[in-house]
C-alpha positions as CSV (number, residue, x, y, z in Angstrom):
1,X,0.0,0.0,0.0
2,X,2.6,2.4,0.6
3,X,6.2,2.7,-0.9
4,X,8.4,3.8,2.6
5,X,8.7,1.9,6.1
6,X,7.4,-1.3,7.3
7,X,3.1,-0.9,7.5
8,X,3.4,-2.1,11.3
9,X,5.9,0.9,12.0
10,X,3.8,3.2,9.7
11,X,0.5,2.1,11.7
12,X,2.2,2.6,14.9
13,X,3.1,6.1,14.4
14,X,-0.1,6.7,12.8
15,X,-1.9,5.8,16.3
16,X,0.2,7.4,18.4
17,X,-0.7,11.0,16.6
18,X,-3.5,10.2,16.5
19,X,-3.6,9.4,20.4
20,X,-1.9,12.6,21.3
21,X,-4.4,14.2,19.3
22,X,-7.1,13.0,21.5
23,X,-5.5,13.5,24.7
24,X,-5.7,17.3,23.3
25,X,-9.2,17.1,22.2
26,X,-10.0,15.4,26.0
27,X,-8.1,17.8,28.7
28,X,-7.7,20.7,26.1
29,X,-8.7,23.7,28.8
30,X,-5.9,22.1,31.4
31,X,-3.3,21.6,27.9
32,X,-3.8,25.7,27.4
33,X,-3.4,26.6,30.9
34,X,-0.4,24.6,31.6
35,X,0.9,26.3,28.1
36,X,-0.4,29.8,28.6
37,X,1.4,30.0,32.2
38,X,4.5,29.1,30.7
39,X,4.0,31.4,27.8
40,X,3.2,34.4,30.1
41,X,6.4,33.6,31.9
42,X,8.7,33.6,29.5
43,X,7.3,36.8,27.8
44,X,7.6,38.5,31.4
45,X,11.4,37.1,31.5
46,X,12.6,37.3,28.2
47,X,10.8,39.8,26.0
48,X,10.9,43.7,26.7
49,X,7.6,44.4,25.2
50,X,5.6,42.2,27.4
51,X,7.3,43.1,30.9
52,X,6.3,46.8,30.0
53,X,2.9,46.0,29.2
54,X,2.3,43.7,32.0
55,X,4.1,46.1,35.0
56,X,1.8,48.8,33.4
57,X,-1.0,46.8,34.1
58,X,-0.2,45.7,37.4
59,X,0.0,42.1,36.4
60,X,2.8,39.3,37.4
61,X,2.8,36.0,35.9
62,X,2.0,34.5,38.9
63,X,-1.0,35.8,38.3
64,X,-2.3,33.8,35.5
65,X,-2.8,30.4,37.3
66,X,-5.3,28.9,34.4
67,X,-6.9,30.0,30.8
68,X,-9.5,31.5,32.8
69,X,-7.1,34.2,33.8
70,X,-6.3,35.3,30.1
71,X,-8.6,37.8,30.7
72,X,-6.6,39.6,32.9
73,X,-3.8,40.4,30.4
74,X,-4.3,43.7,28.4
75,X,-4.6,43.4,24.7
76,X,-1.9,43.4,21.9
77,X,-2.7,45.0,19.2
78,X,-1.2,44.9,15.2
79,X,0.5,48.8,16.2
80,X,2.2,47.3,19.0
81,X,3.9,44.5,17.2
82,X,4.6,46.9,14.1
83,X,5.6,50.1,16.3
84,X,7.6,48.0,18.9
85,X,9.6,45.5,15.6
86,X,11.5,43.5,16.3
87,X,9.9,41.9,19.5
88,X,12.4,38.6,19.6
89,X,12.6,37.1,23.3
90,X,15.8,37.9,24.4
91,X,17.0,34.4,25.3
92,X,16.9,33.4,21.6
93,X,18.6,35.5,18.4
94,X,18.0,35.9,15.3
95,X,20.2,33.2,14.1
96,X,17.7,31.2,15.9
97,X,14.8,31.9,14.2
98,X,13.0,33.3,11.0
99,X,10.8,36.1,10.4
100,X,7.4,36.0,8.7
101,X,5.0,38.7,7.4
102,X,2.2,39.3,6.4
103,X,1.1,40.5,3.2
104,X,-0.2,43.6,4.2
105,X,-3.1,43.5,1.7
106,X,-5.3,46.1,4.8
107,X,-2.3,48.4,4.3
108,X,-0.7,47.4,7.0
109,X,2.1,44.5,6.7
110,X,3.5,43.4,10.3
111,X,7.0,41.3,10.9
112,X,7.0,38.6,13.7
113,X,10.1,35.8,14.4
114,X,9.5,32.2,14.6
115,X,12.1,29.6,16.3
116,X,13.8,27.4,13.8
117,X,13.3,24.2,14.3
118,X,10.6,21.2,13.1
119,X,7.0,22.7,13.8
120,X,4.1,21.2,15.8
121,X,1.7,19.5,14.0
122,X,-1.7,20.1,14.8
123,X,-5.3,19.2,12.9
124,X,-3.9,15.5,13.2
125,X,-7.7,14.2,13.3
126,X,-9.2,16.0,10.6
127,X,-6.6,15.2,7.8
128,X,-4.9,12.7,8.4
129,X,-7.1,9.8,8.4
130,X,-8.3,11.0,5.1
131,X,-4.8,11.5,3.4
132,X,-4.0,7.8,4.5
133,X,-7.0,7.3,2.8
134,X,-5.9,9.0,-0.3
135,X,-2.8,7.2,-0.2
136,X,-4.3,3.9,-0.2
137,X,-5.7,4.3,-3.5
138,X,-2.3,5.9,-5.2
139,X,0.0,3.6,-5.1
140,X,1.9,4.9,-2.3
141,X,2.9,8.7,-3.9
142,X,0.7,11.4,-3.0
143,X,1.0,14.3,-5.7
144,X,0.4,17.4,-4.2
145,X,0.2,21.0,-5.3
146,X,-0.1,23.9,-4.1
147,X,-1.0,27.3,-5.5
148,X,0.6,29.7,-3.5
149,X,0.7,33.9,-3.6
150,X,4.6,34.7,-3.4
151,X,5.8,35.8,-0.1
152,X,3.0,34.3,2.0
153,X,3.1,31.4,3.9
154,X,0.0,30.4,6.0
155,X,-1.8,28.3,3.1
156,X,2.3,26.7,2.7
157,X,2.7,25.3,5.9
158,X,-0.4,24.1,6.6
159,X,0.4,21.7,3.2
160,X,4.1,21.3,4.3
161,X,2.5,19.5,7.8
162,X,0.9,17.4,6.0
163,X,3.1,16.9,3.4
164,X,5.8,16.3,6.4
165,X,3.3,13.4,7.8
166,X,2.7,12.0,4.5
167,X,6.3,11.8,3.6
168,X,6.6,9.2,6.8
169,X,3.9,7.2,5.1
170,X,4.9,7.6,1.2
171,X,6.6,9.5,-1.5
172,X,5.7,12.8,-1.9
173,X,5.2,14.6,-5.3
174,X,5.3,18.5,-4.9
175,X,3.7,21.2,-7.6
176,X,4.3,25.1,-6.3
177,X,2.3,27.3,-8.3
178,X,1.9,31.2,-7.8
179,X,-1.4,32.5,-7.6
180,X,-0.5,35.5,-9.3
181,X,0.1,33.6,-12.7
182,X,-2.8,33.5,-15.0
183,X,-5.8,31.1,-14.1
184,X,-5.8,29.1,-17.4
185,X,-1.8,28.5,-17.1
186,X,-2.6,27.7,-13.3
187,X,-5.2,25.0,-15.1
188,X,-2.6,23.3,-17.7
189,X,-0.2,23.0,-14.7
190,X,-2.7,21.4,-12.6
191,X,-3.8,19.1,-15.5
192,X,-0.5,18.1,-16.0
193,X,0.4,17.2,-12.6
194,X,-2.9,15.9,-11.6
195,X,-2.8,16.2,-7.9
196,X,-4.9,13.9,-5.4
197,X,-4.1,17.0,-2.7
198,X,-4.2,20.6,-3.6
199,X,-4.1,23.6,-1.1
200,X,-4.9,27.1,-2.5
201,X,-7.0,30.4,-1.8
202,X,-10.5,30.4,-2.0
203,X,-10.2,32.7,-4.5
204,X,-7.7,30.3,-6.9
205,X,-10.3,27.7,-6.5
206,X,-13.4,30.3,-7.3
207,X,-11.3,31.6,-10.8
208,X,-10.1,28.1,-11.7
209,X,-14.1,26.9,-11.1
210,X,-15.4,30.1,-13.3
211,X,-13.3,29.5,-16.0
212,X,-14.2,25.8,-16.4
213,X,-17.6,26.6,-16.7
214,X,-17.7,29.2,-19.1
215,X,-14.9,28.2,-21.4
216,X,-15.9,24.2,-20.8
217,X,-12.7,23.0,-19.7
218,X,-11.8,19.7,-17.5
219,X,-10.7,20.4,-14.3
220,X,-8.5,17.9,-12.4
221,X,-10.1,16.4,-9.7
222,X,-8.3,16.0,-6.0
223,X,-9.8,14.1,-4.1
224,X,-8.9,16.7,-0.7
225,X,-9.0,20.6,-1.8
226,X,-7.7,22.4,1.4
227,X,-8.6,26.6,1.9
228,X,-6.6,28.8,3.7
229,X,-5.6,32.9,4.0
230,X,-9.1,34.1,2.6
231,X,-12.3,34.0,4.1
232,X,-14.4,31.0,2.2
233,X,-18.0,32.2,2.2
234,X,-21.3,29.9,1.3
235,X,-21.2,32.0,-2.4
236,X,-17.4,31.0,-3.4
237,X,-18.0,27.4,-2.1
238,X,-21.4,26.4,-4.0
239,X,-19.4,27.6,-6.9
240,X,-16.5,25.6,-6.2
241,X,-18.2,22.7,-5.7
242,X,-20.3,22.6,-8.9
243,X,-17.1,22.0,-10.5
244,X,-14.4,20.3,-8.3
245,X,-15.8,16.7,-6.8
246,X,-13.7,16.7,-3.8
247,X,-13.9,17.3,-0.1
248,X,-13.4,21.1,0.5
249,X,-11.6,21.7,3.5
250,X,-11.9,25.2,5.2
251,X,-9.0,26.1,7.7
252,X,-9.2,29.8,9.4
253,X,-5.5,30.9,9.8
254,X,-2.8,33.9,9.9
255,X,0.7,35.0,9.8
256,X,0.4,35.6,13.2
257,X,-1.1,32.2,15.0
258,X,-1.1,29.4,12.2
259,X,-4.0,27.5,12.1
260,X,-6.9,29.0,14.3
261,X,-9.8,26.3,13.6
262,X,-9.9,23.6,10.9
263,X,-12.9,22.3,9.3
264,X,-13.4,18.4,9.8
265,X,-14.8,16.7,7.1
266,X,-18.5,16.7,8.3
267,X,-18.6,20.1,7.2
268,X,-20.1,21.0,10.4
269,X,-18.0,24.0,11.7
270,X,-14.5,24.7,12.0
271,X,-12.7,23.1,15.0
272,X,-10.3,25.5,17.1
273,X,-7.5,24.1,17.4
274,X,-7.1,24.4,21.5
275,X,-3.3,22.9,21.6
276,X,-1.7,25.7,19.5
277,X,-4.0,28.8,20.4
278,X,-6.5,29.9,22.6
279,X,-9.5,31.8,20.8
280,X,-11.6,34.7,22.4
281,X,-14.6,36.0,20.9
282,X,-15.2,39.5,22.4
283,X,-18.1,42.6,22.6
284,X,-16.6,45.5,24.9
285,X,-14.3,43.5,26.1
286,X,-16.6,40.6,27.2
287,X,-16.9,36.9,25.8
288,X,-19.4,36.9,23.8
289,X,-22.3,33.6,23.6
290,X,-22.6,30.9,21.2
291,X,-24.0,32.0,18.0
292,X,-23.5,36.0,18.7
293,X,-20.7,37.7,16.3
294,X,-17.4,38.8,18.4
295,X,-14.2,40.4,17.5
296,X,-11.5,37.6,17.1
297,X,-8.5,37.7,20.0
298,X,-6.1,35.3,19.7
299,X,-3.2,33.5,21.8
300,X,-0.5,31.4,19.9
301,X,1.0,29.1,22.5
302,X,4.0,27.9,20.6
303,X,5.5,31.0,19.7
304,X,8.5,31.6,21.9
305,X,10.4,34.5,19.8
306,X,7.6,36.3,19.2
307,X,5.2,35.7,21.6
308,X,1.6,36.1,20.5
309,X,-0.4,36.7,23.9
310,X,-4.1,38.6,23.3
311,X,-4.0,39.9,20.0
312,X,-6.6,41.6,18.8
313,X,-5.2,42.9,15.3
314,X,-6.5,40.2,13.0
315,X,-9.9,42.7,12.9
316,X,-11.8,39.5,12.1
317,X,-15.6,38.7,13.7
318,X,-16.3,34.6,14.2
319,X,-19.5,33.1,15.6
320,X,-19.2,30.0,17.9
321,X,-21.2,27.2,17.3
322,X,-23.8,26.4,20.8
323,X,-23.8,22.8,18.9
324,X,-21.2,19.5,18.7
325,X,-20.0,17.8,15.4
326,X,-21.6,14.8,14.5
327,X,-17.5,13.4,14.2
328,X,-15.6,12.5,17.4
329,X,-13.8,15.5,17.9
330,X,-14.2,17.3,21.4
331,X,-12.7,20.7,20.1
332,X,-15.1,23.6,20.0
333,X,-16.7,24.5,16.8
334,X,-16.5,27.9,15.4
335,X,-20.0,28.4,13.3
336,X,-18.7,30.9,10.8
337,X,-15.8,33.1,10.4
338,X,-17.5,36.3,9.5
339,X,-14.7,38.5,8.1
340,X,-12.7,41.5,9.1
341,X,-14.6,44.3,11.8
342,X,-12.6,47.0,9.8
343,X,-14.9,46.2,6.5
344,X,-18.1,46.0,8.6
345,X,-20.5,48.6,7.2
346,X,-21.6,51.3,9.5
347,X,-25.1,53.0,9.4
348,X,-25.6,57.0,9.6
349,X,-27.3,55.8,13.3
350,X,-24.2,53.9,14.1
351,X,-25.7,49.9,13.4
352,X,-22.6,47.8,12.3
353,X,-24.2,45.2,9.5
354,X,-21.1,42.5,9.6
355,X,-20.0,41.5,6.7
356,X,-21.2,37.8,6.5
357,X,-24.8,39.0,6.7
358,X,-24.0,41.2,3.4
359,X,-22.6,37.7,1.4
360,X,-25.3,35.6,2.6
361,X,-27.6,38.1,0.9
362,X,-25.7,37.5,-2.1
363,X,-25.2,33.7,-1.8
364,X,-28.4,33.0,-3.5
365,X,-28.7,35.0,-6.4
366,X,-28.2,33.1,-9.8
367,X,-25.7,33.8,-12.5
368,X,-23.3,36.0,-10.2
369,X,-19.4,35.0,-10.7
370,X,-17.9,37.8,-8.5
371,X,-18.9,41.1,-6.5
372,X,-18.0,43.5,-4.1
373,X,-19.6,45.7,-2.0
374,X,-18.1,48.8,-0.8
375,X,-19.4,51.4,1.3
376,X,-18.3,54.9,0.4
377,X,-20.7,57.6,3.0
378,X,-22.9,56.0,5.4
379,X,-26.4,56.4,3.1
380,X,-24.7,54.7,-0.1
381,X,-23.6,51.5,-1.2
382,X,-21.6,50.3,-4.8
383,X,-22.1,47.3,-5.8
384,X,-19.4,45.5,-8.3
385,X,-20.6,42.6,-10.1
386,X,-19.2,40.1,-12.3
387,X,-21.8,38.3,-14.0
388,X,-21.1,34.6,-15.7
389,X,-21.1,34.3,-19.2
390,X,-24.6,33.6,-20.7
391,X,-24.2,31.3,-23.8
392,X,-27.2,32.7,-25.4
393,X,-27.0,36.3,-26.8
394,X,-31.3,36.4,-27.0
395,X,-31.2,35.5,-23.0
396,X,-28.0,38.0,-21.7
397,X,-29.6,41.6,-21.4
398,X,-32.4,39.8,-19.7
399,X,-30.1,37.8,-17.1
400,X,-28.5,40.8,-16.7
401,X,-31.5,43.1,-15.7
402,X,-32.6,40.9,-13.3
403,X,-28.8,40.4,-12.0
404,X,-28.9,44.0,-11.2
405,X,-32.6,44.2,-9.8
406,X,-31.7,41.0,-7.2
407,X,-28.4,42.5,-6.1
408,X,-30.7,45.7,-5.1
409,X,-33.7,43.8,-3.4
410,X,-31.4,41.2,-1.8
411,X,-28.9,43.6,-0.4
412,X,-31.8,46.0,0.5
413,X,-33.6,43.6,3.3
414,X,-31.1,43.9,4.8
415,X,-30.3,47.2,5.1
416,X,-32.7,50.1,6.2
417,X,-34.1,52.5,3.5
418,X,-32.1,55.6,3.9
419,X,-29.3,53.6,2.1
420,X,-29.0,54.0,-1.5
421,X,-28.0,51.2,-3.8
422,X,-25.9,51.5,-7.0
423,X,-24.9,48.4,-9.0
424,X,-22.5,48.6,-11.4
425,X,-21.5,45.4,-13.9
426,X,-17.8,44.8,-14.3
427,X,-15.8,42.5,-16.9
428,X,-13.8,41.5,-13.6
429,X,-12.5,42.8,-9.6
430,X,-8.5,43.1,-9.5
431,X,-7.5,41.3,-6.3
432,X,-6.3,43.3,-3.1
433,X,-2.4,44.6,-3.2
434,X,-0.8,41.8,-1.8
435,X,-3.5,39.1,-1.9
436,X,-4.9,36.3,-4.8
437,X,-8.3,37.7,-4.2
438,X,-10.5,41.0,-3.5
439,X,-12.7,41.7,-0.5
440,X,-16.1,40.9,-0.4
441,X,-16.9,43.5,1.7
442,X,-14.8,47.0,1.8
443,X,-15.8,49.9,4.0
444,X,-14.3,53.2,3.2
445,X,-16.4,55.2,5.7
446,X,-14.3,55.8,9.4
447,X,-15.3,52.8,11.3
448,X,-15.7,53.9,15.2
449,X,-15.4,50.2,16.1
């Protein structure tokens, strides 16, 4: 079945991730308090930035006893990582480590160091049962590739763990592609290399589906299709799945914490994953309830060069989910990742609509390929949309009046009356500097949140 080790060896090692992995999933809360005290520690000892912060605030680590203490800490914002650069614990330097940014596609790049070294590898029990899987069709090689935007490195190293797992179980045969390259060369490659694993933007996946479909090209067809870096909403995935057969896998991660949550393949939810970061979702400064929006805060509990304690400078809103997966993970579920707070829209009477409720208005109507909504006063919306390409000439003015008219109606139930509506058809939406793809959802009004 496989082409490296013996299978007893193989199986072995297999169970004993796999065991580890449920010893997180089991005692999780006590696994991030014994982690988080340590973390706090060492940030108090070793890194400048945190002993400042911490004296200010009248706070010792001896303080922080359990995770239910985190609250306790003040908050880390992205200014105080980019004003205070370079934040490296002072026990380690920079030979020691390597430094990561991100793409700045907000306008606002940040630099952070990571310890050299082999990396932790999480999400054992979501993909790996399934790779094996993959593998025991394939004769052993797994061919893997991976569409990548030059420079950024979340949506890599979630492929490199596995493909650092898989290489233990077979040989491995690697594809890089830049998401920057044109979608039909991106297509030939893939063709050629046929991969049974690809990882990729939402956005890569979205292009690569359009394209098929209106020019009637073949797709390969992976059996695992893993999302990372971009927000994945219910519109970009029903198109992605009319054309690509395979299990769509939804992981919510950052430069600055790795992999947040990961979706199983129940398609349930996405499960946090509680070894490698503890997740707050906040309301003025309170945890918010299952199945209410909150601002994303975020702890990354391996990071020891630059340590990752509270930050609240990913500007993202997430829902938790009050519900548990039908599969045997214990991790909590998060429901939805809603987008960034930044690009929420804001009402002349101060309401913040987030963004997800704006692409779920969307999700529904027919015939759209792409769109944006921006906000440019508090009383108007634009609306960019990309329609898909109607084969019938006699049929396309008609598809495209009643494009227009649904993008008004749809959008305007759920906004009050005083705003105004404009829709404007475009052959296509450039992507954001820095990023594969464009946001769904821009806000150029001063957000007081």
């Amino acid at each position: 079945m496989f082409n490296t080790g013996d299978n007893n060896e193989i199986l072995s090692y297999v169970q004993d991730l796999l065991l580890e992995e449920q010893m997180i999933q089991e005692n999780y809360q006590a696994i991030q308090s014994e982690r988080l005290v340590s973390l706090v520690k060492h940030a108090y000892d070793n890194v400048d930035f945190y002993r400042k912060k911490y004296d200010a605030a009248g706070i010792r680590p001896e303080d922080i006893k359990s995770v239910d203490d985190i609250c306790r800490l003040p908050l880390v914002t992205k200014e105080d990582l980019k004003v205070n650069f370079p934040i490296l614990a002072n026990n380690l330097t920079a030979k020691d480590c390597q430094v990561f940014g991100t793409t700045g596609s907000t306008g606002s790049p940040l630099k952070i160091y990571r310890q050299n070294g082999p990396s932790p590898v999480p999400y054992i029990q979501e993909l790996l049962p399934r790779v094996i899987d993959i593998l025991s069709r394939s004769q052993g090689t797994l061919k893997v590739s991976t569409a990548l935007v030059t420079g950024n490195e979340v949506a890599e190293n979630l492929i490199a763990h596995t493909v650092e797992l898989t290489s233990k179980l077979a040989s491995v045969q690697m594809q890089y592609l830049d998401a920057h390259d044109d979608t039909e060369y991106i297509l030939d490659k893939l063709n050629e290399h046929k991969p049974n694993l690809l990882g990729t933007y939402p956005s890569v996946l979205k292009n690569l589906a359009l394209l098929c479909r209106q020019k009637g090209m073949t797709p390969p067809q992976p059996e695992l299709l893993v999302c990372s870096a971009e927000i994945l909403d219910t519109h970009s995935r029903r198109i992605i799945g009319e054309v690509f057969q395979g299990d769509i896998i939804n992981a919510y991660a950052c430069t600055e914490a790795e992999v947040i949550a990961l979706e199983c393949f129940e398609h349930q939810g996405l499960h946090i994953q509680c070894g490698e970061v503890i997740l707050e979702l906040l309301e003025d400064g309170k945890p918010v309830p299952p199945g209410k929006p909150g601002r994303v805060v975020v702890t990354n509990l391996r990071n020891m060069a630059t340590p990752i304690i509270r930050y609240s400078g990913l500007q993202d809103v997430a829902v938790l989910s009050s519900g548990e997966c039908s599969c045997s993970s214990k991790l909590p579920i998060l429901d939805r990742v809603e987008g960034r707070m930044i690009d929420s829209i804001v009402l002349a009477d101060g309401t913040i609509i987030h963004p997800f409720k704006l692409t779920m208005a969307m999700e529904p109507i027919p015939s759209l390929a792409k769109f944006q909504i921006i906000q440019e006063t508090t009383s108007a919306l634009r609306v960019l949309v990309v329609s898909e390409e109607v084969k019938s000439s006699n049929n396309r003015a008609n598809v495209n009046g009643s494009l227009l008219d649904m993008v008004v109606n749809n959008l305007a139930n759920v906004l009050n009356s005083s705003v105004t509506i404009t829709v404007e058809k475009v052959e296509d939406i450039p992507p954001a500097p820095g990023s594969s793809g464009h946001a769904l959802v821009k806000c150029l009004v001063n957000n007081p949140s």
